[in-house]
C-alpha positions as a printed NumPy array, in Angstrom:
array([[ 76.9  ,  92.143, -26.338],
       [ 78.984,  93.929, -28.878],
       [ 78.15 ,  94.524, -32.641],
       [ 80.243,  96.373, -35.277],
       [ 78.261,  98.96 , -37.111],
       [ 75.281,  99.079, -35.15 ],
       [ 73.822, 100.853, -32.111],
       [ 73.99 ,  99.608, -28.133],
       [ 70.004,  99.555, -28.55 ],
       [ 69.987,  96.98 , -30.961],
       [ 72.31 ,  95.005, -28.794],
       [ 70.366,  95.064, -25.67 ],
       [ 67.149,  94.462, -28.305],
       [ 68.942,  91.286, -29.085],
       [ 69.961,  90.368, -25.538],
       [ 66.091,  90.657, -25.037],
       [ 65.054,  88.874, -28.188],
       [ 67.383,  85.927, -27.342],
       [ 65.929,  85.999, -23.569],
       [ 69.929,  85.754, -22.162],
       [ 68.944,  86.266, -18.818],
       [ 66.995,  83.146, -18.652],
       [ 70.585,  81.065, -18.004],
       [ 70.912,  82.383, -14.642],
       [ 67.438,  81.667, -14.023],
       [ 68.607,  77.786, -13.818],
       [ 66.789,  74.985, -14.734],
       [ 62.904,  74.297, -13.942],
       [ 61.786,  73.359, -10.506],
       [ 65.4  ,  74.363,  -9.179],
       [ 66.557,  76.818,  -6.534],
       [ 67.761,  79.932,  -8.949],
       [ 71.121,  79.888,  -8.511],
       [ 71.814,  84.121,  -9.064],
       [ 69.178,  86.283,  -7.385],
       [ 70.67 ,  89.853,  -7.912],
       [ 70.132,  92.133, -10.428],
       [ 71.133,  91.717, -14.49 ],
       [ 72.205,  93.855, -16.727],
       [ 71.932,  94.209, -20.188],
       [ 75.351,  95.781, -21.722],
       [ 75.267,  96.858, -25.199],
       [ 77.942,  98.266, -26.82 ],
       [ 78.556,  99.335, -30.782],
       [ 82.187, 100.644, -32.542],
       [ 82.183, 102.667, -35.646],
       [ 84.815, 101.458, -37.719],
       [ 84.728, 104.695, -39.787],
       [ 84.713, 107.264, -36.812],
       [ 86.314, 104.854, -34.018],
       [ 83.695, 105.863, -31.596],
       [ 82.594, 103.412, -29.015],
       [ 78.965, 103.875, -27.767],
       [ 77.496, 101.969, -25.051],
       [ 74.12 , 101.567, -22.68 ],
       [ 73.273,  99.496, -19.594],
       [ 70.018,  98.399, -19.027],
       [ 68.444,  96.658, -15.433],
       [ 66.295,  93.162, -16.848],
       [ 65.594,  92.44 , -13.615]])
């Protein structure tokens, strides 16, 4: 996910909050279709500064 003026944790906090992984869980009673790992990517941009920031995180 990527957010103007804000840091890569609050991205991956809303990749959590918004449970994103769950669409490669597939739907219930299924076979999930993706059994590897996922990442959570989070990256923020300063307009101000132009720095880019970014953090990876394993949710499963």
């Amino acid at each position: 996910m990527f957010l103007i003026g804000s840091t890569p944790e609050e991205a991956i906090r809303q990749i959590k909050d918004k449970n994103y992984r769950l669409r490669f869980a597939g739907k219930l009673g299924e076979t999930p279709k993706y059994t590897g790992r996922i990442l959570a990517v989070g990256i923020s941009y300063n307009r101000k500064t132009k720095e880019k920031a970014c953090k990876i995180e394993v949710l499963r």
